[in-house]
Biopython code that builds the backbone (N, CA, C, O; Angstrom):
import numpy as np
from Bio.PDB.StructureBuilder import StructureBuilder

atoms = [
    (1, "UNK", "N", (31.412, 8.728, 35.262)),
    (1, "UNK", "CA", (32.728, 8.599, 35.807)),
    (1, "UNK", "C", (33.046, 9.874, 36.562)),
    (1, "UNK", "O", (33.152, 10.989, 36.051)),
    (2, "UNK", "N", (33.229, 9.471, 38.239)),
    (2, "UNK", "CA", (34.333, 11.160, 38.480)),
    (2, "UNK", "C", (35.511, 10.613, 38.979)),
    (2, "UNK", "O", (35.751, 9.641, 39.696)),
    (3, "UNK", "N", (36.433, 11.767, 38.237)),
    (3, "UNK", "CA", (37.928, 11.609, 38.687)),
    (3, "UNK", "C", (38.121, 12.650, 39.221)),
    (3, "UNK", "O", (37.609, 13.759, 39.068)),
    (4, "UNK", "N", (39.271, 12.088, 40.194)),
    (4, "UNK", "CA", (39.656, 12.873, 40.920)),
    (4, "UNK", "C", (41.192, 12.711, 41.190)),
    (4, "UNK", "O", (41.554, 11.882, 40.355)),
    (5, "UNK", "N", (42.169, 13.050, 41.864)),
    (5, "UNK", "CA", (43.675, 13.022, 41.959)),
    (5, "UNK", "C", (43.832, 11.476, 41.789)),
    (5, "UNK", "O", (44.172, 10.868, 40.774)),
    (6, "UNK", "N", (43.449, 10.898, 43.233)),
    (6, "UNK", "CA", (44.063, 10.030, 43.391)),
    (6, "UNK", "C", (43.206, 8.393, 42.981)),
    (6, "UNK", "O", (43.635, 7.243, 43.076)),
    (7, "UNK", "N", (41.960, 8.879, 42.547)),
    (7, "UNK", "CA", (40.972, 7.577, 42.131)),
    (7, "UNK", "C", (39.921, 8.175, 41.815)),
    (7, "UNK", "O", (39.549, 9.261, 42.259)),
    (8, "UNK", "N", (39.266, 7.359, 40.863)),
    (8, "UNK", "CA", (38.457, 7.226, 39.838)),
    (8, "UNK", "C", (37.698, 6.822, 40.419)),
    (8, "UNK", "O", (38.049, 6.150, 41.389)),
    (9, "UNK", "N", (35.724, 7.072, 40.053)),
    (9, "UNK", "CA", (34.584, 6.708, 40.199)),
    (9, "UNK", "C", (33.996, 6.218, 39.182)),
    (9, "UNK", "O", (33.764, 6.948, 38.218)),
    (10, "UNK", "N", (33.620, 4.842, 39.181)),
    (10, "UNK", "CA", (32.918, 4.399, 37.974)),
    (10, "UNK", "C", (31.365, 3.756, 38.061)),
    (10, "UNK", "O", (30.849, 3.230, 39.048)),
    (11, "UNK", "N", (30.942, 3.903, 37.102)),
    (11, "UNK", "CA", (29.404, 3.692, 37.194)),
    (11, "UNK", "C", (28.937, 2.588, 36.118)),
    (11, "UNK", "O", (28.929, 3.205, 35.053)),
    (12, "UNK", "N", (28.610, 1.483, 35.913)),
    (12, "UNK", "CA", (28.376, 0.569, 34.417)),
    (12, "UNK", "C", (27.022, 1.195, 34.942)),
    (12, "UNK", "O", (26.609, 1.497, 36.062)),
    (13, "UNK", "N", (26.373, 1.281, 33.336)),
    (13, "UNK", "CA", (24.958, 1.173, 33.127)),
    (13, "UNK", "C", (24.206, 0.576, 32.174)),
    (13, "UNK", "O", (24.647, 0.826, 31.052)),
    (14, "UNK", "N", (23.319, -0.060, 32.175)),
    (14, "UNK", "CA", (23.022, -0.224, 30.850)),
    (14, "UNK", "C", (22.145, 0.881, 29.638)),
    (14, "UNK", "O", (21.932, 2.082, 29.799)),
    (15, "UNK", "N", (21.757, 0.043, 28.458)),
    (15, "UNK", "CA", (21.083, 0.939, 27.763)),
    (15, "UNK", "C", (19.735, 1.927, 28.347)),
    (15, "UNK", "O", (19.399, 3.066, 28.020)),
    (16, "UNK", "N", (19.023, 0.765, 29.550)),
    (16, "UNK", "CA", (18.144, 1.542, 29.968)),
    (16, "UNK", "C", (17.870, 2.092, 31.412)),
    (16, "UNK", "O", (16.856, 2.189, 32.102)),
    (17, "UNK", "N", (19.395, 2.461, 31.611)),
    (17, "UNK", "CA", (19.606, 3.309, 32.740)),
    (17, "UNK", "C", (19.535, 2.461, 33.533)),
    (17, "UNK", "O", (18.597, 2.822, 34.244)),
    (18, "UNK", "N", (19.963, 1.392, 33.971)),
    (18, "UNK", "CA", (19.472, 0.519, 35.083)),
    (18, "UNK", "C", (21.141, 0.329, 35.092)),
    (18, "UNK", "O", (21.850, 0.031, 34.131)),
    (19, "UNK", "N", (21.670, 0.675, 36.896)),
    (19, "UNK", "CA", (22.909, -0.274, 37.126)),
    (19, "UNK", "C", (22.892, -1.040, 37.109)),
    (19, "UNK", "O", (21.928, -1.798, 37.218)),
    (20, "UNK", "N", (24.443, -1.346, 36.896)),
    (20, "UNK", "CA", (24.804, -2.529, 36.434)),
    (20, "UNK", "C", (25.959, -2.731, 37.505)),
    (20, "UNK", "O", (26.072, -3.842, 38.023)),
    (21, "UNK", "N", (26.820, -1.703, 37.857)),
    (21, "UNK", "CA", (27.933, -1.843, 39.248)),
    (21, "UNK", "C", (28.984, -0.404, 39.193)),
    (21, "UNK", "O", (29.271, 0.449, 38.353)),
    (22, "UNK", "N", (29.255, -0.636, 40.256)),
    (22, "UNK", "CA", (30.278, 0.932, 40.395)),
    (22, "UNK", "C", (30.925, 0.334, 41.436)),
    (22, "UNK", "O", (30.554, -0.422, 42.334)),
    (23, "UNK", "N", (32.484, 1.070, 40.982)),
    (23, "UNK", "CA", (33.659, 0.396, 41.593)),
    (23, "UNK", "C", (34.633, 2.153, 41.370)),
    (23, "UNK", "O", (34.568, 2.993, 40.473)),
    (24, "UNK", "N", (35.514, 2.085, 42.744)),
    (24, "UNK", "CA", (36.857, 2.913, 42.531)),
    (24, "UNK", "C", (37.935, 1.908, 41.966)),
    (24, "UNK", "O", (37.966, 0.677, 41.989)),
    (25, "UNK", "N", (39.050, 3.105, 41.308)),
    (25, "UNK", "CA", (40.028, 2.439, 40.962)),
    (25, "UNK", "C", (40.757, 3.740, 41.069)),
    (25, "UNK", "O", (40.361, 4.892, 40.894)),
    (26, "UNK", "N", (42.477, 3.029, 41.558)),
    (26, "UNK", "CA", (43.408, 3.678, 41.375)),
    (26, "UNK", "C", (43.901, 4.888, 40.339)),
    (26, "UNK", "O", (44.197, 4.197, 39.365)),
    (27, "UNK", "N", (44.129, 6.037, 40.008)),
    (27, "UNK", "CA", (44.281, 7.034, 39.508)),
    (27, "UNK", "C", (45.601, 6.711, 38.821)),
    (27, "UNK", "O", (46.104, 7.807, 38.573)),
    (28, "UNK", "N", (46.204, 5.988, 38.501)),
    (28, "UNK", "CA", (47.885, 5.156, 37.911)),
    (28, "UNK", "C", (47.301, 4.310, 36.625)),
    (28, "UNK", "O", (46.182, 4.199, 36.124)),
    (29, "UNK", "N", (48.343, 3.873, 36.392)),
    (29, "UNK", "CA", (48.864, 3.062, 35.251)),
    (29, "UNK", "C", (47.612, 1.975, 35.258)),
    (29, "UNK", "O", (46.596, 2.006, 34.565)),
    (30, "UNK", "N", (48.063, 0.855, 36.412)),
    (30, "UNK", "CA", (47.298, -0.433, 37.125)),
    (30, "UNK", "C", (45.781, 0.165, 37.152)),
    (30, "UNK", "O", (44.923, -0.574, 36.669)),
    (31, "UNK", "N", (45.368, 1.400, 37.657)),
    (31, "UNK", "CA", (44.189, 1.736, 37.751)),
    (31, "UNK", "C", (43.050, 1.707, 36.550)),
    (31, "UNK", "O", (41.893, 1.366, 36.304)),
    (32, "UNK", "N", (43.936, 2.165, 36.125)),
    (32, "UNK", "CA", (43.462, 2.453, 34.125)),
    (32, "UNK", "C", (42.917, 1.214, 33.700)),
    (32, "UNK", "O", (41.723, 1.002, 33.491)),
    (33, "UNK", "N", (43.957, 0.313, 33.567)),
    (33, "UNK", "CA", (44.009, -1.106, 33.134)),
    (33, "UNK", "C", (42.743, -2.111, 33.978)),
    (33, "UNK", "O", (42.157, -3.085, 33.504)),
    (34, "UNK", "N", (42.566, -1.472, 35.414)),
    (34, "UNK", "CA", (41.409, -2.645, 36.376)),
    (34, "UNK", "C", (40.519, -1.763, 35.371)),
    (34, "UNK", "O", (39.821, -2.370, 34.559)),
    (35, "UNK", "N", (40.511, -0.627, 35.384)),
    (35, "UNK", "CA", (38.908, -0.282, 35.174)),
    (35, "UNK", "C", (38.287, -0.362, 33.909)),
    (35, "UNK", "O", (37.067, -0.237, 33.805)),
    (36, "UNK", "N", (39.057, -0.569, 32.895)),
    (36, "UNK", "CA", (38.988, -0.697, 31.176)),
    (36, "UNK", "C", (38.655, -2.843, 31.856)),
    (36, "UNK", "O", (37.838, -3.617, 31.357)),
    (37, "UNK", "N", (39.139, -2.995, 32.445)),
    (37, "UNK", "CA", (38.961, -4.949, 32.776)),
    (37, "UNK", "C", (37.689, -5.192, 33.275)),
    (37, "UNK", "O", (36.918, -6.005, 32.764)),
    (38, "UNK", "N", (37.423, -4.474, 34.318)),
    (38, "UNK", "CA", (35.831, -3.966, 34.567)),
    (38, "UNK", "C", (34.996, -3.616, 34.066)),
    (38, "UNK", "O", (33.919, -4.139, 34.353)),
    (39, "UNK", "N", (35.027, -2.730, 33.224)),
    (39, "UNK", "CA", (33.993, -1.920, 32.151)),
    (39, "UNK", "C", (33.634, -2.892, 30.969)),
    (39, "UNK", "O", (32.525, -2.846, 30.436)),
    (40, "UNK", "N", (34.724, -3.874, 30.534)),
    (40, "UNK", "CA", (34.392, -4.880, 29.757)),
    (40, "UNK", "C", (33.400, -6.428, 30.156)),
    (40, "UNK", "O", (32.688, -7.141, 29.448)),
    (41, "UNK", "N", (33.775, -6.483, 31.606)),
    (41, "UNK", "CA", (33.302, -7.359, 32.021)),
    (41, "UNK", "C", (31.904, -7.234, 31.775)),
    (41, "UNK", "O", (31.327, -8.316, 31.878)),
    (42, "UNK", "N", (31.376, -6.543, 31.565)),
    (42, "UNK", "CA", (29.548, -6.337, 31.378)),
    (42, "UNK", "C", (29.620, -6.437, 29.980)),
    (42, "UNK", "O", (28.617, -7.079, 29.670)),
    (43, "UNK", "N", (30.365, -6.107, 28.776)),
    (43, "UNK", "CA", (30.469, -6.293, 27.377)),
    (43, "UNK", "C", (30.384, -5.174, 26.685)),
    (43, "UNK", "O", (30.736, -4.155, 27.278)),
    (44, "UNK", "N", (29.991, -5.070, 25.524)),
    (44, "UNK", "CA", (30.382, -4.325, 24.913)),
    (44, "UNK", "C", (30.461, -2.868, 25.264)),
    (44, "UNK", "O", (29.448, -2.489, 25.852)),
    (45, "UNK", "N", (31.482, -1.825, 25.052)),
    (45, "UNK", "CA", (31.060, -0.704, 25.279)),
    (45, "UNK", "C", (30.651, 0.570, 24.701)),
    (45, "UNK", "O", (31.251, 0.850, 23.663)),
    (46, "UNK", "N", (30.042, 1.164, 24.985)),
    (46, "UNK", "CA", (29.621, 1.860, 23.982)),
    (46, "UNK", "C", (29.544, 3.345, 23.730)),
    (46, "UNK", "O", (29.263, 4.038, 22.752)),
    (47, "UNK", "N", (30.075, 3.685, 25.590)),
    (47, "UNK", "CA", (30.789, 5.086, 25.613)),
    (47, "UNK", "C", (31.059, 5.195, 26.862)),
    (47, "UNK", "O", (30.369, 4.684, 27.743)),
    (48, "UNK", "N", (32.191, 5.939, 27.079)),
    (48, "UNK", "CA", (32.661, 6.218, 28.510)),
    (48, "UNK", "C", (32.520, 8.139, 28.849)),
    (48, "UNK", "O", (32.798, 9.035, 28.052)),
    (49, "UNK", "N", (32.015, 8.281, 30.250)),
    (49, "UNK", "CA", (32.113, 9.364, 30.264)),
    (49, "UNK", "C", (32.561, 10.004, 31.647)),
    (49, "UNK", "O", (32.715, 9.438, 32.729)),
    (50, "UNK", "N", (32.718, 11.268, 31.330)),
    (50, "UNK", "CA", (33.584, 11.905, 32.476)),
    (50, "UNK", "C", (32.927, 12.981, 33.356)),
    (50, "UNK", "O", (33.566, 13.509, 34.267)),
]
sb = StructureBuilder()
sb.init_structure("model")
sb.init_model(0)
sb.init_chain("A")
sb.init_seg("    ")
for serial, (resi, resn, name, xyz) in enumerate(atoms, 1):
    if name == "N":
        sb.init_residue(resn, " ", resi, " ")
    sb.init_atom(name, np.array(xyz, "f"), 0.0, 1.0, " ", f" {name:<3s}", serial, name[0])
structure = sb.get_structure()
């Protein structure tokens, strides 16, 4: 993950390093919420990092 002011960089991966998708999201409230909606969409999680 890099953050920055105004939006977020996200990366899914799986267990064996292989992407899975990367998406920006808004740096707000709404932003938070797409990207926790996103990060689930692949399933379980198992750590987020910064």
């Amino acid at each position: 993950m890099d953050t920055h002011q105004l939006v977020h960089h996200a990366a899914a991966v799986d267990p064996d390093g292989r992407m899975l998708g990367d998406r920006e999201f808004p740096a707000d409230q709404n932003g938070y919420r797409e990207l926790l909606n996103w990060a689930e969409s692949f399933g379980i999680i198992n750590a987020f990092g910064g």
